[in-house]
Each structure stands twice: as C-alpha cells, then as structure tokens.
N, C-alpha and C positions, 0 to 999 in steps of 0.2 A: 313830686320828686324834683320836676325842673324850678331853677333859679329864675329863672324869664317870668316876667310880670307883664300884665294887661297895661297897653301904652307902650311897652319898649318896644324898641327897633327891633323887627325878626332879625334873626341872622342870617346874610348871605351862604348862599351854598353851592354847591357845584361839584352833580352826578350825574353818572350815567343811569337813564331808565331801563326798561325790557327787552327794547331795540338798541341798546348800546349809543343811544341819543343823550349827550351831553346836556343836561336841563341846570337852570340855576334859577334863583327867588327872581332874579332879571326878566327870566321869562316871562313871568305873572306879572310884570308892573301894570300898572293901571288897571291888577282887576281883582278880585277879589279872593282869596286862597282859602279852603278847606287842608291843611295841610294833616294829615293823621299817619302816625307813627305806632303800625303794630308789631309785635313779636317775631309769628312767622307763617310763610304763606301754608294754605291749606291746613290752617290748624279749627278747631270749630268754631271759637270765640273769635278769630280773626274774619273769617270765610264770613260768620255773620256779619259783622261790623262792614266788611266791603261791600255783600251782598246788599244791606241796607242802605248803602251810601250808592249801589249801583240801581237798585228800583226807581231810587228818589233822586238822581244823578239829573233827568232834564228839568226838574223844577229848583235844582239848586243854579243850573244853568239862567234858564229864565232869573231866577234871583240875585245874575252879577255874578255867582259863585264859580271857581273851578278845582277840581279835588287832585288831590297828587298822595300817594300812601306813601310811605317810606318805611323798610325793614331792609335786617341784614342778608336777606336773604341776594342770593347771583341772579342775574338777568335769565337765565335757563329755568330757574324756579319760578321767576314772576312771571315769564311767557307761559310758561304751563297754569298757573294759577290765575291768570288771567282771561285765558282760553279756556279752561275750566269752567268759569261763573260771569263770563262775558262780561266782564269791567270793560266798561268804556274810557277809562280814564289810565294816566298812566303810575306806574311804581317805579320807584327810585332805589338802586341797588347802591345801599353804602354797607357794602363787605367792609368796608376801613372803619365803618361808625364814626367818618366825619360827623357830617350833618347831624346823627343820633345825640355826639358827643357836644355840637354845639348848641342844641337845644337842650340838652342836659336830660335825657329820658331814659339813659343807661345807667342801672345800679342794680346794688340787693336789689332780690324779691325773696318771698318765701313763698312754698309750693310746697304741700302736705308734710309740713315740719323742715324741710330741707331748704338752707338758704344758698340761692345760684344766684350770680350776675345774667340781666338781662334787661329788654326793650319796658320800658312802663307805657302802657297805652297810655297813648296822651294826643290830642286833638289843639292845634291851633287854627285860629281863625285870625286871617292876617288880610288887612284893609288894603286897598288900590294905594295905599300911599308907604306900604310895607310896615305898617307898625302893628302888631298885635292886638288885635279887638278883645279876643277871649282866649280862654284855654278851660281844656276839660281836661280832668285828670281820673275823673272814676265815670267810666264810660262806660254804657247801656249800649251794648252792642248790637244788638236785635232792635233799636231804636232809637239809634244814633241822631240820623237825620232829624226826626223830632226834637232828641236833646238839644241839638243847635241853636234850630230854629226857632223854637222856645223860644230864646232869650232876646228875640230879635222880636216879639210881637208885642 
C-alpha cells in the first residue's frame, strides 16, 4: 500500500506516546528503528505481532535496534495494552493519522467481503542515518521478529 520505497528518507514525525510523551523520528537518530504500524490494540493478529516483537525485543536491542508501534488508537488504550502483554517498548498515539498518513498505510481493506478504510500492517526498518533499509508489507505476525531478521543474515 505505502508509496515509500527502500532508500528514501523516512519521514519526520511527531507524537505523543502512552505517557503522553511527545516522541519524533529525532529521537531515534543515530540508532536503528523497528518502526510497525498496526491496526488496533488488543486485537489477536496485533497482540501477536507485539507479543512477538516483545519476547525477541532484548536481542533486537543487542542488534542496534529500537521498536516503536504506531496505531490510531489514544494513549488510555495503548497504556492498557501495554500493561496487558508487558511491551517494553513504546506506542505512538496518532488519533489524527499524521504519521499513518505520512507513511502512506492508511486505505481500503477488505474484511469478509466488506470494504472499510483502515491501518495496512506494515513494518519499517529505518537506519541510524533515517533512510529506510526495508519495508514489510505482508507480515507473519506470530513471527515477526524472524521475518526481519531474516533479511539481515
């Protein structure tokens, strides 16, 4: 779904996370981004994907990496889902689908014949130097972590 290609400059952004802490792509310079954009919290295919990204979270650490999710959901929802499945990492509330809309991961879907606007799970990986390494677009929820890293061995 997203227009952004492997190589291009991520795009700048600037949200509030769970704690109502103003975070932007600035924050991560110099290090390496996990950045993944799901639909919405506590849903099962999300829960897994986080879940997966939270087992395998210190060895993405050890590897330079740091994760940040992003969905439309309010800071009240990502505190609760956060504390739920013990993420150690933080979620980005863009209720306005800035950031969704600048990564371009908002559109159609279809969902058991019905077509609704909504989040396309989609995973960037974005270098210490903020340019885009990869992008996943059909992502193995239950084995996320691996998909990544894959592509890096």
């Amino acid at each position: 779904m997203t227009s952004l290609k492997e190589g291009d400059k991520a795009p700048n952004f600037s949200a509030l996370n769970q704690d109502d802490k103003l975070l932007t792509l600035d924050t991560y310079k110099g290090k390496k981004l996990i950045l993944y954009f799901y639909p919405k919290d506590s849903t099962p295919g999300c829960t897994a994907e986080s879940c997966n990204l939270r087992d395998n979270y210190s060895e993405l650490l050890d590897l330079g990496y740091e994760v940040l999710g992003v969905s439309a959901d309010n800071s009240i929802s990502h505190k609760k889902f956060i504390a739920n499945n013990e993420l150690p990492f933080h979620l980005l509330s863009d209720t306005e689908k800035e950031v969704i809309n600048a990564y371009d991961v908002w559109g159609p879907k279809k969902f058991m014949g019905k077509v609704y606007e909504g989040i396309h799970r989609t995973t960037f990986v974005i270098d210490e130097y903020g340019l885009i390494e990869r992008i996943f677009t059909k992502v193995n929820t239950k084995e996320h972590t691996a998909q990544i890293l894959e592509t890096y061995k």
